[in-house]
C-alpha positions as CSV (number, residue, x, y, z in Angstrom):
1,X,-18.1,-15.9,-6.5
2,X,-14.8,-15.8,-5.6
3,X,-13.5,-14.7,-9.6
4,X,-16.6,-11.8,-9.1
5,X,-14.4,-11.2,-5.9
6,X,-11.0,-10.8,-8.0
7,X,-12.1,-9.0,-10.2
8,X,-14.0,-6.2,-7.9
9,X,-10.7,-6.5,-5.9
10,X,-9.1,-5.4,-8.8
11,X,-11.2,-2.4,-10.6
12,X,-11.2,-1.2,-6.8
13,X,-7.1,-1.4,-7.1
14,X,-7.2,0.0,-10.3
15,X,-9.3,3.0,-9.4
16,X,-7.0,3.8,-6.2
17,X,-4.3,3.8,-8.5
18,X,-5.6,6.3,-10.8
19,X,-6.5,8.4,-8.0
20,X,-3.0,8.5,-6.5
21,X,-1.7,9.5,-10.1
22,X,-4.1,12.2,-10.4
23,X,-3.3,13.9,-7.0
24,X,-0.3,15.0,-5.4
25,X,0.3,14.1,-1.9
26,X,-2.7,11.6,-2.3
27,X,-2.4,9.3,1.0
28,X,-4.7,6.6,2.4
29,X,-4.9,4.8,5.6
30,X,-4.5,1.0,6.2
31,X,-5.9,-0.1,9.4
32,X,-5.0,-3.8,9.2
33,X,-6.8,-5.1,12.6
34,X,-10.2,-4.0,10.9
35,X,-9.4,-4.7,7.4
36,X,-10.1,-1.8,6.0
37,X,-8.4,1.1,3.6
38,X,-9.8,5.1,4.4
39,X,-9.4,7.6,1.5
40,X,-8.7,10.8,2.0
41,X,-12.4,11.9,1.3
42,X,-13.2,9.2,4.1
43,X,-14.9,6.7,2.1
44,X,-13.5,2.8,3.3
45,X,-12.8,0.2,1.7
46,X,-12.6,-3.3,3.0
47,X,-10.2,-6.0,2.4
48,X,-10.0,-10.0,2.5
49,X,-6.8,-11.1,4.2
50,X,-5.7,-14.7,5.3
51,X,-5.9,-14.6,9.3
52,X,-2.1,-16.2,9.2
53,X,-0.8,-13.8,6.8
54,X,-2.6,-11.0,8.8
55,X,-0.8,-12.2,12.0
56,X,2.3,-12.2,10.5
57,X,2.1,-8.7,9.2
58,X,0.5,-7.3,12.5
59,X,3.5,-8.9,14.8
60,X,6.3,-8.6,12.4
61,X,6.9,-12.3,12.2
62,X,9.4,-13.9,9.7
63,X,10.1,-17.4,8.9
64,X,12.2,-18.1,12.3
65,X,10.0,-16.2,14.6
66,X,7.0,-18.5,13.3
67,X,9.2,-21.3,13.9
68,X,9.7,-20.5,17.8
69,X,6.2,-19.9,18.5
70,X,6.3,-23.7,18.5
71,X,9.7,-23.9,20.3
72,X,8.0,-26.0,23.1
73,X,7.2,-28.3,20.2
74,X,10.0,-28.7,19.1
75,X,11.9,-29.7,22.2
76,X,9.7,-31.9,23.2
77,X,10.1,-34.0,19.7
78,X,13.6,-33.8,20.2
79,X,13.6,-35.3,23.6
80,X,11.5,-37.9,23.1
81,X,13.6,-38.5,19.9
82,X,16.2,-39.2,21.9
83,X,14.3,-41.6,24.3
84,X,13.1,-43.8,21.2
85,X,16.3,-43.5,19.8
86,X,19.5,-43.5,22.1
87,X,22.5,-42.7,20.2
88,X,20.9,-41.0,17.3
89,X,21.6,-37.2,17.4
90,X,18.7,-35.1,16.3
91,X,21.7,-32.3,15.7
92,X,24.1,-33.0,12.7
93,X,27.3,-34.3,14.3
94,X,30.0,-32.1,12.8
95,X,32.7,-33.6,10.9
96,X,36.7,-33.8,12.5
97,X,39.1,-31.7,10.3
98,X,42.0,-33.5,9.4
């Protein structure tokens, strides 16, 4: 199921593309949120996206913002890191210059 999926995906892809060559000025519409593409003649095609992938795209997340969406997380692990293990730095310890 999911190769028949593929390979609609892509004769649909292909066909858009031809389209666009074909016409100057050809535009389409990508409404993300509902997962769906609208031609200029109005027809709509759906599209398959991961939900995280999606959420990235629709909040303009990158690698770091995704990070510190768990920030409260995170510095909870490091304070109990400390707790279990006083002395140890979570943080690199920066070398002296000599």
């Amino acid at each position: 199921m999911e190769y028949y999926l593929l390979f609609y995906m892509k004769k649909t892809v292909d066909k858009l593309f031809q389209e666009i060559a074909a016409q100057e000025g050809y535009s389409l519409a990508v409404d993300l949120p509902s997962q769906t593409i609208t031609k200029p003649d109005g027809t709509t095609i759906a599209f398959e996206i991961e939900d995280s992938r999606k959420n990235v795209l629709l909040n303009g997340l990158d690698d770091i913002s995704l990070t510190l969406q768990n920030e409260a997380d995170i510095t909870r692990f490091e304070a109990d890191w400390q707790t279990r293990h006083p002395g140890c730095s979570a943080r690199p310890v920066p070398k002296p210059m000599i």
